[in-house]
C-alpha positions as CSV (number, residue, x, y, z in Angstrom):
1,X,87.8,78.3,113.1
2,X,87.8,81.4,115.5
3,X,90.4,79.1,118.0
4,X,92.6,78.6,114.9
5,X,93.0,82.1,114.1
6,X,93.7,82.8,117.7
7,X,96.5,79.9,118.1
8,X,98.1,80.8,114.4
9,X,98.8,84.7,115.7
10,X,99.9,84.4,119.1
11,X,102.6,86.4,118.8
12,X,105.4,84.2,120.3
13,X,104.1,81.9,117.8
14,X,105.1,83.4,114.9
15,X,108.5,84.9,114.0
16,X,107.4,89.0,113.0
17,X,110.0,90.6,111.1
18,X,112.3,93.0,112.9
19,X,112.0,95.6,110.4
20,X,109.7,97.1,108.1
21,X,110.0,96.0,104.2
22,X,108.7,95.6,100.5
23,X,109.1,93.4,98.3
24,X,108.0,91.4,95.0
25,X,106.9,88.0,96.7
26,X,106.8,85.1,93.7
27,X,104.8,81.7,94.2
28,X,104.7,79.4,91.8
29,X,103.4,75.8,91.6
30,X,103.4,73.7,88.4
31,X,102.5,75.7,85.3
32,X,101.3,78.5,87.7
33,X,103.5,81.7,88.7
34,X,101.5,84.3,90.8
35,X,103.7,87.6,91.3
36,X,102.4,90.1,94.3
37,X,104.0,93.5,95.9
38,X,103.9,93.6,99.9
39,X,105.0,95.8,102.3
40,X,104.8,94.7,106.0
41,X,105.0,97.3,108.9
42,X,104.2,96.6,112.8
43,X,102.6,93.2,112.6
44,X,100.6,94.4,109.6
45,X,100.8,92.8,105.9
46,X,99.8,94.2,102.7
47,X,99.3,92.6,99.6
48,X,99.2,93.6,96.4
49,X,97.8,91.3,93.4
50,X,97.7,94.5,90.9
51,X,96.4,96.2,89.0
52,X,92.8,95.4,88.3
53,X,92.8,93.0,91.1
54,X,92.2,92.9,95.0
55,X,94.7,94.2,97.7
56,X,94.5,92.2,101.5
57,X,95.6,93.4,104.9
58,X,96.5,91.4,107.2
59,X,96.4,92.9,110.9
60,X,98.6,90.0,113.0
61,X,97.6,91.5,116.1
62,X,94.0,91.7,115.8
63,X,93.6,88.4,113.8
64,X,92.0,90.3,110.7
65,X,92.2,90.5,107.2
66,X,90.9,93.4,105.4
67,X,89.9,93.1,101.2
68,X,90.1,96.0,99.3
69,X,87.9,95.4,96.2
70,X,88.5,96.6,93.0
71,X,84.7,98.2,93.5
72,X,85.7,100.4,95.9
73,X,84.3,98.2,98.7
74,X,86.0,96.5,101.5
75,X,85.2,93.3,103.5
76,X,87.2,92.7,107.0
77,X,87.2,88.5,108.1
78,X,89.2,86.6,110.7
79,X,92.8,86.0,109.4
80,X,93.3,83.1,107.0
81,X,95.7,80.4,108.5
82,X,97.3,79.9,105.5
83,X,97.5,83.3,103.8
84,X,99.9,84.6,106.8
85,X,102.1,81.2,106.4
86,X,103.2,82.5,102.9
87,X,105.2,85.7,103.9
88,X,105.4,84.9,108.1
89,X,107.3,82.0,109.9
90,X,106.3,80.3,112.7
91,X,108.7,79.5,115.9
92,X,110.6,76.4,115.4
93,X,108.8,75.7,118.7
94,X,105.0,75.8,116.9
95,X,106.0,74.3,113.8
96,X,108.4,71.9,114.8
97,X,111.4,73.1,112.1
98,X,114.8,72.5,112.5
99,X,118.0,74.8,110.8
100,X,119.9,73.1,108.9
101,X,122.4,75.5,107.7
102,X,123.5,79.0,107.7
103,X,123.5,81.0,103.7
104,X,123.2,84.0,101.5
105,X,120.1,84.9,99.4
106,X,119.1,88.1,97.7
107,X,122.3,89.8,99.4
108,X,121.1,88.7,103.0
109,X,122.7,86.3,105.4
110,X,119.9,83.3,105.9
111,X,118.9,80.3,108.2
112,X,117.6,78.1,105.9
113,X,115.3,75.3,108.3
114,X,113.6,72.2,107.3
115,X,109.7,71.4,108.7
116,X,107.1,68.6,108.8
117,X,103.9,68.2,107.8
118,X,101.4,70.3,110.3
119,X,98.5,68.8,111.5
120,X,95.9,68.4,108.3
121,X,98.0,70.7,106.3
122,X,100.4,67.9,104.7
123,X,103.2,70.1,103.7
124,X,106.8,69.9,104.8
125,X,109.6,71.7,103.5
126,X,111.9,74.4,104.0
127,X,112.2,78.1,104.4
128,X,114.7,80.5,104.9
129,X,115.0,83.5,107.4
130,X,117.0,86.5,108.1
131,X,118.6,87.5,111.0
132,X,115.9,90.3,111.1
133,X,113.0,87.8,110.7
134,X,112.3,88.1,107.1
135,X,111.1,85.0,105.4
136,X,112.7,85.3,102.0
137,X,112.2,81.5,100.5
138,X,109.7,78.9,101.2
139,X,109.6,75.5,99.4
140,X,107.2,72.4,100.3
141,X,105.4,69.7,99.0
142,X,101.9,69.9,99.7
143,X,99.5,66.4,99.6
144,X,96.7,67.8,98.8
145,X,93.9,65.6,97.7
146,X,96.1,62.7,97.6
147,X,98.7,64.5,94.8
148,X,101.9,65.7,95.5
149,X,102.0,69.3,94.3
150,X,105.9,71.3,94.7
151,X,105.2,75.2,96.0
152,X,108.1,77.7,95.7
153,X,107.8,80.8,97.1
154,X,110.5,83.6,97.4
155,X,111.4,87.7,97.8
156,X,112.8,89.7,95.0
157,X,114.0,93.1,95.3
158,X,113.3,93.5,99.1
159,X,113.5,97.1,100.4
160,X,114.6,97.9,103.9
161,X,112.6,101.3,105.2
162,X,109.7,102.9,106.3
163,X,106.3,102.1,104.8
164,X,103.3,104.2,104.4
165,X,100.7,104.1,107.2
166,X,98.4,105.0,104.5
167,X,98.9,101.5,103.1
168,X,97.9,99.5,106.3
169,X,94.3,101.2,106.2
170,X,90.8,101.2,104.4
171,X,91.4,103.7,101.7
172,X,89.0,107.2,101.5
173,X,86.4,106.4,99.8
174,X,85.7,102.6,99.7
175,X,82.5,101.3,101.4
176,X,81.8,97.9,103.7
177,X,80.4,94.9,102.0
178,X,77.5,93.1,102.6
């Protein structure tokens, strides 16, 4: 698993946004529609679920996630594969996608490219990227215990600026798991 996390973050693997950003990111799959606040800065991700619920930091350059619990207690584990893939691209060179087409979404000029399925993880699709590396829209079909299940993922209301160091850190206060 270690080796995984390692490959996944290498970072000419992946394609880090330029700038620094929040946004509302939507998934939804079937019936299901799961709406989260990030804010990326530096090769670091936060992400909201709200109130009541966890927060997750993901540190790109250390291969890390950190959870914030709700109990005031926090729990750091290697980076999950597939968390990162929902708000970071990978190179066209790792994931084998090709553009297909040049568009506006959200107010920002987009590459939308099409990708395969990637090794065990059978879901191809598309997503689409900014010229500043911002993943904005990701749609796939994943096969996941033999049924065919349709993801959509996309930014609303993304905001171009500074965001708070404070934000990419354990919080005063909370305590390490065990």
């Amino acid at each position: 698993m270690f080796l995984v996390c390692g490959a996944a973050r290498a970072e000419s693997d992946l394609v880090l946004p330029k700038v620094d950003f929040s946004a509302t990111a939507v998934h939804e799959s079937g019936a299901v529609r799961i709406v989260e606040t990030i804010h990326y800065a530096a090769g670091k991700l936060r992400i909201d679920r709200g109130n009541g619920f966890s927060s997750t930091i993901l540190d790109l350059d250390t291969g890390t996630e950190c959870l914030l619990m709700v109990n005031r207690t926090y729990l750091v584990l290697p980076l999950d594969d597939e968390l990162f893939r929902h708000f970071i691209a990978r190179t066209p060179a790792m994931s084998g996608a090709v553009k297909t087409g040049r568009t506006r979404f959200d107010g920002f000029e987009v590459t939308k490219y099409a990708f395969g399925d990637d090794g065990e993880l059978a879901a191809a699709g598309t997503y689409w990227l900014t010229d500043s590396g911002i993943m904005v829209r990701r749609e796939y079909d994943e096969g996941v215990y033999g049924a065919n299940q349709h993801h959509l993922e996309y930014l609303n209301d993304i905001r171009i600026g500074k965001q708070p160091a404070n934000l990419f850190v354990v919080p005063a206060g909370y305590r390490k798991a065990k």
